[in-house]
C-alpha positions, 0 to 999 in steps of 0.5 A: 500500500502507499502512503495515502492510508495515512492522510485525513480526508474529510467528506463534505456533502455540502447539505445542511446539517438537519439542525441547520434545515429545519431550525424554526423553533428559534424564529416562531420563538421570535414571531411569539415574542414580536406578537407578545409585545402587540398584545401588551403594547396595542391589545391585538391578538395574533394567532399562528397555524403551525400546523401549516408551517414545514416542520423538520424532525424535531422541530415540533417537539423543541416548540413545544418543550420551550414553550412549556406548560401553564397553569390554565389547561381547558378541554372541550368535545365539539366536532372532535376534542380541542386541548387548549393549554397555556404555556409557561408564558402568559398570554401564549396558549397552544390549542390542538384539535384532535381528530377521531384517533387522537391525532393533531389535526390542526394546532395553533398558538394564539397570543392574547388575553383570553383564547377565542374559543373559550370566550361566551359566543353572545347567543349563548349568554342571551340564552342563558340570561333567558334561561335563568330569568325562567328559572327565577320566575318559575321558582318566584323569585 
C-alpha cells in the first residue's frame, strides 16, 4: 500500500446539517415574542397555524418543550376534542384539535388575553340570561 492510508480526508456533502434545515423553533420563538409585545403594547391578538408551517424532525417537539406548560389547561368535545393549554408564558396558549384517533389535526398558538374559543359566543349568554330569568320566575323569585 502507499502512503495515502495515512492522510485525513474529510467528506463534505455540502447539505445542511438537519439542525441547520429545519431550525424554526428559534424564529416562531421570535414571531411569539414580536406578537407578545402587540398584545401588551396595542391589545391585538395574533394567532399562528403551525400546523401549516414545514416542520423538520424535531422541530415540533423543541416548540413545544420551550414553550412549556401553564397553569390554565381547558378541554372541550365539539366536532372532535380541542386541548387548549397555556404555556409557561402568559398570554401564549397552544390549542390542538384532535381528530377521531387522537391525532393533531390542526394546532395553533394564539397570543392574547383570553383564547377565542373559550370566550361566551353572545347567543349563548342571551340564552342563558333567558334561561335563568325562567328559572327565577318559575321558582318566584
Amino acid at each position: 500500500m502507499s502512503g495515502l492510508s495515512g492522510i485525513g480526508v474529510k467528506v463534505e456533502s455540502g447539505a445542511a446539517a438537519p439542525d441547520e434545515i429545519y431550525a424554526n423553533t428559534l424564529p416562531l420563538l421570535h414571531e411569539i415574542r414580536h406578537a407578545l409585545a402587540r398584545l401588551v403594547e396595542s391589545g391585538e391578538p395574533t394567532v399562528i397555524d403551525i400546523q401549516s408551517i414545514p416542520m423538520g424532525p424535531g422541530d415540533m417537539n423543541r416548540l413545544m418543550d420551550a414553550l412549556g406548560e401553564g397553569e390554565v389547561r381547558a378541554e372541550f368535545e365539539a366536532l372532535g376534542k380541542t386541548v387548549i393549554r397555556e404555556s409557561r408564558y402568559g398570554g401564549v396558549w397552544i390549542i390542538e384539535h384532535l381528530n377521531g384517533s387522537g391525532g393533531v389535526a390542526g394546532r395553533f398558538i394564539e397570543i392574547t388575553w383570553v383564547p377565542s374559543l373559550l370566550q361566551a359566543q353572545r347567543e349563548d349568554v342571551e340564552a342563558g340570561l333567558e334561561a335563568l330569568a325562567d328559572a327565577l320566575a318559575a321558582a318566584g323569585n
